[in-house]
C-alpha positions as CSV (number, residue, x, y, z in Angstrom):
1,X,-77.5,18.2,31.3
2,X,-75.8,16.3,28.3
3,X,-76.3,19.4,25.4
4,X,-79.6,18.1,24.1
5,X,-79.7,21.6,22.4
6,X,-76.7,21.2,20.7
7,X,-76.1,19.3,17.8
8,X,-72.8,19.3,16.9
9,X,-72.3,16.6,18.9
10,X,-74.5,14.6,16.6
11,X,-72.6,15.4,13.3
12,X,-68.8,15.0,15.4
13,X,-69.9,11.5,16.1
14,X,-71.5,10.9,12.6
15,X,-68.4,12.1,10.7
16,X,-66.4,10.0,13.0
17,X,-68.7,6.6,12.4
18,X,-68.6,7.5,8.5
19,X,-64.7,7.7,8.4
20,X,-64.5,4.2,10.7
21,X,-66.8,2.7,7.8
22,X,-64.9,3.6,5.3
23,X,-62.2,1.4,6.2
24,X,-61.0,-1.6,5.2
25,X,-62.4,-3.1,8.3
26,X,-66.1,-3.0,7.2
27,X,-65.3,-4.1,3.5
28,X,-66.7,-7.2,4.6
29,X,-70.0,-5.8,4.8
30,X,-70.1,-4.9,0.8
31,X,-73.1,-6.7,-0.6
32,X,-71.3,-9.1,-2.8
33,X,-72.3,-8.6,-6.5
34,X,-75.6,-9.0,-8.3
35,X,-76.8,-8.4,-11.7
36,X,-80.7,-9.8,-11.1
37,X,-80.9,-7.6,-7.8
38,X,-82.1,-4.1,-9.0
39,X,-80.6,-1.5,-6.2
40,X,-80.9,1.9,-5.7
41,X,-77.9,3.5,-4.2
42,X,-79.4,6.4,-2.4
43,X,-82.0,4.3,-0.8
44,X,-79.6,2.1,0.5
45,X,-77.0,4.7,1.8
46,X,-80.2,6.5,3.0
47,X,-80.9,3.4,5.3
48,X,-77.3,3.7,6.9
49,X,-78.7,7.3,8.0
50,X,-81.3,6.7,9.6
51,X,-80.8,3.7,11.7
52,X,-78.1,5.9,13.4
53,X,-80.2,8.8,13.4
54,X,-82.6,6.7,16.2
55,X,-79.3,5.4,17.9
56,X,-78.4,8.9,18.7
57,X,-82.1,9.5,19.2
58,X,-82.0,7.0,22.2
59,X,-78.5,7.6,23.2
60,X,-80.0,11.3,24.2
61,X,-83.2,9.2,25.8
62,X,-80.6,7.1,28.0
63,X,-79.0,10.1,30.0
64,X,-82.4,10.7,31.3
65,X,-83.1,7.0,31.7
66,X,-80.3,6.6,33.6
67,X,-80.8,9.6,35.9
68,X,-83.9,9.7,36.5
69,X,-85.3,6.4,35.3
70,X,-87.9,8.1,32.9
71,X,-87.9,7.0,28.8
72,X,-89.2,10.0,27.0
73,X,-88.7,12.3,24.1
74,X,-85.7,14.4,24.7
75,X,-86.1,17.8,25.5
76,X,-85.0,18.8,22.5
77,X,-87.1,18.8,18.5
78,X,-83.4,18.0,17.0
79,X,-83.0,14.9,18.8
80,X,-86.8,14.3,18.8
81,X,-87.1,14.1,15.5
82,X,-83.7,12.4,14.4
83,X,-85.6,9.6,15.8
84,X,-89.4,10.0,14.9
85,X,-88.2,11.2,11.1
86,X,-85.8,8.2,11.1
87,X,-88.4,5.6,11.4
88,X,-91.0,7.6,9.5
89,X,-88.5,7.3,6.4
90,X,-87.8,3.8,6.6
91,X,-91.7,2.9,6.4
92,X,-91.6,5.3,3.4
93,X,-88.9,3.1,2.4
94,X,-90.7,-0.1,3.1
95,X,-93.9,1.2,1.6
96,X,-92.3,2.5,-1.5
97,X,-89.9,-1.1,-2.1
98,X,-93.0,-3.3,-1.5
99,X,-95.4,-1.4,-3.9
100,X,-92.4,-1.0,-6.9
101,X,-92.3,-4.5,-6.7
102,X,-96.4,-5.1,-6.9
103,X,-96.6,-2.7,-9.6
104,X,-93.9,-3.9,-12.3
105,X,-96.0,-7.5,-11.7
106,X,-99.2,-5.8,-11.9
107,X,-100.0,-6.9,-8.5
108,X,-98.9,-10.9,-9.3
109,X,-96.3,-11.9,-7.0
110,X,-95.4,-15.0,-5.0
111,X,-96.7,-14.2,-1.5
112,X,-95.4,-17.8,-0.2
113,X,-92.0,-16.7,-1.2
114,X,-92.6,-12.9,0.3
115,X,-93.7,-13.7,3.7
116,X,-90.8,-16.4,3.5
117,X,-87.8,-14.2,2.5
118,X,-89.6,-12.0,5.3
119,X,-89.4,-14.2,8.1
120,X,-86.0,-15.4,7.0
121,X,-84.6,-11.7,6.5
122,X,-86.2,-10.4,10.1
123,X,-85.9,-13.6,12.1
124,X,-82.8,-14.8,12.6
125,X,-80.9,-11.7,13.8
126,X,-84.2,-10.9,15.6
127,X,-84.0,-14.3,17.5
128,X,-80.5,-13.2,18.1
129,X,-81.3,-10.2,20.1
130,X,-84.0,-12.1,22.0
131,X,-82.0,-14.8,22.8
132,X,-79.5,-12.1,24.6
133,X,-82.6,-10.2,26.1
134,X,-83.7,-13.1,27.9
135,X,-80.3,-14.3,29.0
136,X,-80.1,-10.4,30.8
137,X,-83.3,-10.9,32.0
138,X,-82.2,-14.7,33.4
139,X,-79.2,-13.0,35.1
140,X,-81.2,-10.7,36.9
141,X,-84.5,-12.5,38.4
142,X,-82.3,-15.9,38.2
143,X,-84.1,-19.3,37.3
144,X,-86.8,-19.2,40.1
145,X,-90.3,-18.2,38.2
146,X,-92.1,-14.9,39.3
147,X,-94.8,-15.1,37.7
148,X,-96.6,-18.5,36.9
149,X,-95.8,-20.9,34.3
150,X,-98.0,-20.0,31.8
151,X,-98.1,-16.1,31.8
152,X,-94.0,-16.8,31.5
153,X,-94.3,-19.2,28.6
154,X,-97.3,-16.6,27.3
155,X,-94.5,-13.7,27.9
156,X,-91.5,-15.6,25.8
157,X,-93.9,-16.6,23.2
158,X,-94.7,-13.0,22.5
159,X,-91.0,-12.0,22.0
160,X,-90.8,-15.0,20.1
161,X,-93.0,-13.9,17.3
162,X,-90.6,-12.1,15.6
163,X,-91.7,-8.5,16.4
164,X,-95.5,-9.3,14.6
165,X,-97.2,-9.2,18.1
166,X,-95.8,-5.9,19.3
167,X,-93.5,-5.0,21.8
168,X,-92.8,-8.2,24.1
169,X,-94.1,-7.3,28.0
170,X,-92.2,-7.7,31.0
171,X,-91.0,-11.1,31.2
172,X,-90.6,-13.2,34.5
173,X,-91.2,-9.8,36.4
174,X,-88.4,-7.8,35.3
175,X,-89.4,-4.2,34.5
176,X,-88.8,-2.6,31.8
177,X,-87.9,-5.9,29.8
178,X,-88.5,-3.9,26.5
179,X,-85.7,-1.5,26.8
180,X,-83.4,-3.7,27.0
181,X,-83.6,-3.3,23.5
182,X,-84.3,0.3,23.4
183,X,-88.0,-0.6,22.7
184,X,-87.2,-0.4,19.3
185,X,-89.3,-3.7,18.5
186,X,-92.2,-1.8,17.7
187,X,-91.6,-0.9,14.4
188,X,-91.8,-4.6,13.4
189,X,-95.5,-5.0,14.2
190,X,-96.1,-2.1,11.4
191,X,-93.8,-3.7,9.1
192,X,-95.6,-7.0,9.7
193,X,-99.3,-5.6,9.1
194,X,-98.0,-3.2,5.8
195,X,-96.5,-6.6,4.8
196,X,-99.9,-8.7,5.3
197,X,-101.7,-5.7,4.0
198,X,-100.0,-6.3,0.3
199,X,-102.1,-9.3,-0.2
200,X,-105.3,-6.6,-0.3
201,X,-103.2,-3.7,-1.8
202,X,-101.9,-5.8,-5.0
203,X,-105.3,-6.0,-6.3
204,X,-105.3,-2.1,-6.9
205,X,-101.5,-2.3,-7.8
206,X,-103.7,-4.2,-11.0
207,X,-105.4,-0.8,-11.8
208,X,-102.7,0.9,-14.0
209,X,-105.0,4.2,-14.3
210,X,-106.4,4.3,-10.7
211,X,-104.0,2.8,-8.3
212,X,-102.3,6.4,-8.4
213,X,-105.4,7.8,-6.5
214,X,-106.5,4.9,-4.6
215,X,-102.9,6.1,-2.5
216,X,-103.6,9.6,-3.6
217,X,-106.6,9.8,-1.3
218,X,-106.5,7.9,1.3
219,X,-103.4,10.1,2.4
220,X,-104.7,13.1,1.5
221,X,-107.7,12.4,4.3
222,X,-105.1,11.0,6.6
223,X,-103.2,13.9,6.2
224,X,-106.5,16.1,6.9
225,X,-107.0,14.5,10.1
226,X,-103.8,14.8,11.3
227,X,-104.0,18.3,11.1
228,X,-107.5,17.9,13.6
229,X,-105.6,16.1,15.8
230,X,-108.1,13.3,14.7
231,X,-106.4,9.4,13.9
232,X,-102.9,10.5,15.7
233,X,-101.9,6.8,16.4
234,X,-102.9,5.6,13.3
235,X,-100.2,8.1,11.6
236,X,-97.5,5.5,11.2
237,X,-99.8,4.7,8.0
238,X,-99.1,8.1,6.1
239,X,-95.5,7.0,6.2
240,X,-96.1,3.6,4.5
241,X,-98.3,5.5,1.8
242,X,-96.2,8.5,1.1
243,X,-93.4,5.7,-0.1
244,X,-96.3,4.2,-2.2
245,X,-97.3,7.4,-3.7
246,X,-93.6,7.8,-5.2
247,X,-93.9,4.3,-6.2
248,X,-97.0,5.1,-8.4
249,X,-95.5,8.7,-9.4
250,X,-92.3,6.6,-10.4
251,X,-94.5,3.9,-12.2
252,X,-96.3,6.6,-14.3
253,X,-93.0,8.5,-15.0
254,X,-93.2,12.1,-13.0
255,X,-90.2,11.8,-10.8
256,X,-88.7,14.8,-10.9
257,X,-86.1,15.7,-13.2
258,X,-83.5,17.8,-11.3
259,X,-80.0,18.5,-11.2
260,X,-78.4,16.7,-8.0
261,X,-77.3,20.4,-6.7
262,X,-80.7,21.8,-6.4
263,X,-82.8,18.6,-5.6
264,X,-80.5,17.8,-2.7
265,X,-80.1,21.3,-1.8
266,X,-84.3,21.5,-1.8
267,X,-84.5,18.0,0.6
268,X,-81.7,19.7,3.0
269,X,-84.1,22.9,3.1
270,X,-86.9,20.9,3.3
271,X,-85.8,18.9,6.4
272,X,-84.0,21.8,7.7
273,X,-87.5,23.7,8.1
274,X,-88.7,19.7,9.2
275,X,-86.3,19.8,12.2
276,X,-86.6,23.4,12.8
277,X,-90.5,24.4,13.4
278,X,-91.8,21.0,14.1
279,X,-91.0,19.4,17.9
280,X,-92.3,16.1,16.4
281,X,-92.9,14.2,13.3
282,X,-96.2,12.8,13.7
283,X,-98.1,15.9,12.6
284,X,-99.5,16.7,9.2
285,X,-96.5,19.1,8.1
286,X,-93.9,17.0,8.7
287,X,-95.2,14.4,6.9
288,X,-95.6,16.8,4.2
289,X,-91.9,17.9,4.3
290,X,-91.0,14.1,4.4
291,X,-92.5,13.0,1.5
292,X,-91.4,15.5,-0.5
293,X,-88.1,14.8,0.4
294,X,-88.2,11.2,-0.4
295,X,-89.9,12.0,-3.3
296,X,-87.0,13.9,-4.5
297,X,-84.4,11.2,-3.2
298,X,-86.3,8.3,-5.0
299,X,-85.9,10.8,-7.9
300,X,-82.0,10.3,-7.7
301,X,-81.3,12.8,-5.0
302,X,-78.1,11.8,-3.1
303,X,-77.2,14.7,-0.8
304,X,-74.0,16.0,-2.8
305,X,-73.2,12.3,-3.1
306,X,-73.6,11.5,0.7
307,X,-76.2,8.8,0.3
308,X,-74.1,6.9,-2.6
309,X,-70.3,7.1,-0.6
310,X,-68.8,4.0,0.2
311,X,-69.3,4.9,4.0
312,X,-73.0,5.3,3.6
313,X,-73.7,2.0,1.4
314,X,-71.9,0.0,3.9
315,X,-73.6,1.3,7.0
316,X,-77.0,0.9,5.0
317,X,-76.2,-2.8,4.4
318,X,-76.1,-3.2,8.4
319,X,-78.5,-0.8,9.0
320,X,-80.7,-3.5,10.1
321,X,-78.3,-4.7,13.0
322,X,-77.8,-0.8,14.4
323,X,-81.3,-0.3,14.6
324,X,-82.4,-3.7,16.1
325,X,-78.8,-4.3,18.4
326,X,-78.2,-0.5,19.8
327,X,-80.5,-1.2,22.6
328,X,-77.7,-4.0,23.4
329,X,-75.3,-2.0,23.3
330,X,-76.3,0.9,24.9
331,X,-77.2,-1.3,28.2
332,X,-74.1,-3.1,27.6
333,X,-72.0,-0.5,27.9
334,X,-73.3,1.2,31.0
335,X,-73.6,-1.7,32.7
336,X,-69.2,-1.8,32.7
337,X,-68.4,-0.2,36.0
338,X,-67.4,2.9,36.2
339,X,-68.8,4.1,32.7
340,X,-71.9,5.9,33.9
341,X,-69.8,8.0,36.7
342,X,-67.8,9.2,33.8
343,X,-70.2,9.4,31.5
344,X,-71.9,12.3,33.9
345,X,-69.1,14.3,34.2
346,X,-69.9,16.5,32.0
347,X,-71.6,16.6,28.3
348,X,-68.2,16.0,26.7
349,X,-67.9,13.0,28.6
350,X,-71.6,12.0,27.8
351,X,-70.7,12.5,24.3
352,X,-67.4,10.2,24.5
353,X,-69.4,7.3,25.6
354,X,-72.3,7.9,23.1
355,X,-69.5,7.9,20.4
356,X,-68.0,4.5,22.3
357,X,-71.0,2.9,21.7
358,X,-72.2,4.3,18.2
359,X,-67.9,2.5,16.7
360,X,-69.0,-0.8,19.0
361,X,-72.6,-0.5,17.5
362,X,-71.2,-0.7,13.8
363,X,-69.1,-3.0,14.6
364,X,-71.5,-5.6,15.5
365,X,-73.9,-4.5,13.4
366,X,-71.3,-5.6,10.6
367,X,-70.2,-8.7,12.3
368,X,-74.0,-10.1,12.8
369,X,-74.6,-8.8,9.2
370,X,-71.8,-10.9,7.6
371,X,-72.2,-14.2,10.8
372,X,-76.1,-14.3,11.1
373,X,-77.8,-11.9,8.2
374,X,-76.4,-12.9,5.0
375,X,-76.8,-16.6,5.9
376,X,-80.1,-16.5,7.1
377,X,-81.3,-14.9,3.9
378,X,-79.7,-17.5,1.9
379,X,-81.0,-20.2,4.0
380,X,-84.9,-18.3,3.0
381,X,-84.0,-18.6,-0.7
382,X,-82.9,-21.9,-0.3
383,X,-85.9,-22.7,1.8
384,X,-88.5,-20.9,-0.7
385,X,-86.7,-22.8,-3.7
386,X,-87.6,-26.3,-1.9
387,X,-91.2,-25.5,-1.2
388,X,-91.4,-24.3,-4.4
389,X,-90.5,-27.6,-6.0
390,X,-92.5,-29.2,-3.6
391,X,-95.5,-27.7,-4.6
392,X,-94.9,-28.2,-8.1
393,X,-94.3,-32.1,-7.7
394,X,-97.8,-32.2,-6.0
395,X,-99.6,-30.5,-8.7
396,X,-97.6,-32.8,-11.5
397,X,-96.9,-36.0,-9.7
398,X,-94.7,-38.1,-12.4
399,X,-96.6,-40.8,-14.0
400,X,-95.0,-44.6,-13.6
């Protein structure tokens, strides 16, 4: 037993990896300046939260992994729902980003150069972690096929499509290819239909009056069903639309005017009662609880200043990185010899490695950030730039 039902592990190890950021040796990770990039602070130190919320999420899920060979929930709602809650508030984030951005064009946006700075911000470090997936998977079965030529080429193509097609499957026989990676992949096949989805969704982001109620609704009946126990797996949408809903309650001007005391003392309370009476967050009062609280954090919320520290903005900039790479890691690390003896010695020692690999997480987090991140997202805007000329030379070709 590793202390699922404690969880002071959780915020020993968090204060440790907030004090590590704040050093010097992360300042490289700073998002450079840049004055036609409107940022908000809290949403980005937010990010840094939650990507290490489902790191220690999993890092519970791997003691049973590893002892018994079962991936499951944890046995505990704490750890449960750092998870669950962690990815529900980073659709809300997605969903709330996305729509801001319809709405101030009044649904008229470039979806060439969306889906382009899309594949160019997800793909490369994506690739990345693919790339070492199937080298471990190479190591293991060695070069010899398992499986026939085609299923393996249909296999690698899957977890070549950047996350759009779902988790990948097992490839070349070797079980349990997915958690490799901590089957964390599956988020990107929401993210890749929510992003699809804006090309229907901006035609209501054109209705100034209605487009409130058009998310109004919708999540209301979601929410309704939830609470029958109706539509379970198709929850993952309420998260998308409760960021939307504070993207049209911004738009119209009711964010809520608080002092930062009492709105971050409200979202605390609020997620405190979350954590506390719900053993999962894919039921209809959480997702209550949730959007309220992000609600009140897109309202300027910042936790007593937590989500706008230094520590916090960093690990939000290479948030992407700790949720896609801790998978790595986590295998990684108990692969070394010796570590997973120790490891079970007791919850301490558990604890000790879990805090091993959240510092090494970070860490490459903020090397891929700065290595593979940043330059693939300039390579998109340079890429987007040239087919945007291109297309304009075909519609005006110069005249001799």
């Amino acid at each position: 037993m590793i202390g699922y039902y404690a969880i002071a592990p959780y915020f020993i190890c968090m204060a440790f990896v907030l004090t590590i950021a704040s050093t010097p040796l992360f300042r490289r990770a700073d998002s450079p300046p840049n004055p036609s990039v409107e940022r908000i602070s809290s949403i980005d130190g937010l990010r840094g939260f939650l990507a290490l919320a489902v790191f220690f999420h999993h890092g519970t899920i791997y003691y049973h992994w590893l002892a018994k060979h079962v991936w499951d929930v944890p046995p505990s709602r704490f750890y449960t729902q750092l998870g669950q809650s962690g990815v529900a508030f980073f659709f809300m984030i997605t969903g709330y980003l996305f729509w801001t951005r319809l709405l101030r064009k009044e649904g008229h946006i470039n979806f060439l150069n969306l889906y382009i700075g899309r594949i160019f911000r997800i793909g490369p470090l994506y690739l990345f972690a693919v790339i070492v997936l199937l080298s471990i998977v190479l190591f293991h079965t060695g070069p010899t096929p398992h499986v026939s030529l085609l299923r393996l080429a249909h296999q690698i193509i899957i977890w070549l499509a950047l996350g759009a097609l779902g988790v990948g499957p097992d490839v070349n026989g070797y079980h349990y290819t997915s958690l490799i990676l901590a089957g964390v992949t599956w988020t990107l096949h929401y993210e890749w239909l929510f992003y699809f989805s804006l090309i229907g969704t901006s035609y209501l982001a054109r209705l100034k009056r209605l487009h409130f109620y058009f998310i109004a609704i919708p999540l209301f009946l979601l929410v309704v069903l939830f609470s029958m126990h109706y539509l379970m797996k198709l929850i993952q949408i309420s998260f998308f639309l409760c960021g939307m809903l504070s993207g049209s309650l911004e738009e119209k001007g009711l964010l809520a005017k608080l002092p930062d005391w009492l709105s971050s003392t409200l979202v605390l309370f609020l997620l405190a009662l979350d954590f506390t009476y719900f053993g999962s967050a894919y039921q209809a009062g959480p997702v209550i609880l949730m959007a309220i609280s992000f609600y009140l954090i897109v309202s300027g919320s910042n936790i007593f200043g937590l989500l706008v520290s230094q520590s916090a903005i960093r690990l939000g900039e290479i948030s992407y990185g700790t949720y896609l790479l801790q998978g790595l890691v986590l295998y990684s690390m108990f692969s070394i010899p010796g570590v997973q003896p120790f490891a079970f010695v007791s919850p301490i020692t558990y604890w000790a490695v879990i805090l091993c690999c959240a510092v090494l997480l970070v860490t490459v987090a903020a090397v891929t950030h700065v290595a593979i991140e940043r330059p693939g997202i300039e390579l998109g805007k340079s890429f987007a730039t040239t087919v945007a000329g291109s297309r304009t030379s075909l519609r005006s070709p110069e005249r001799a």
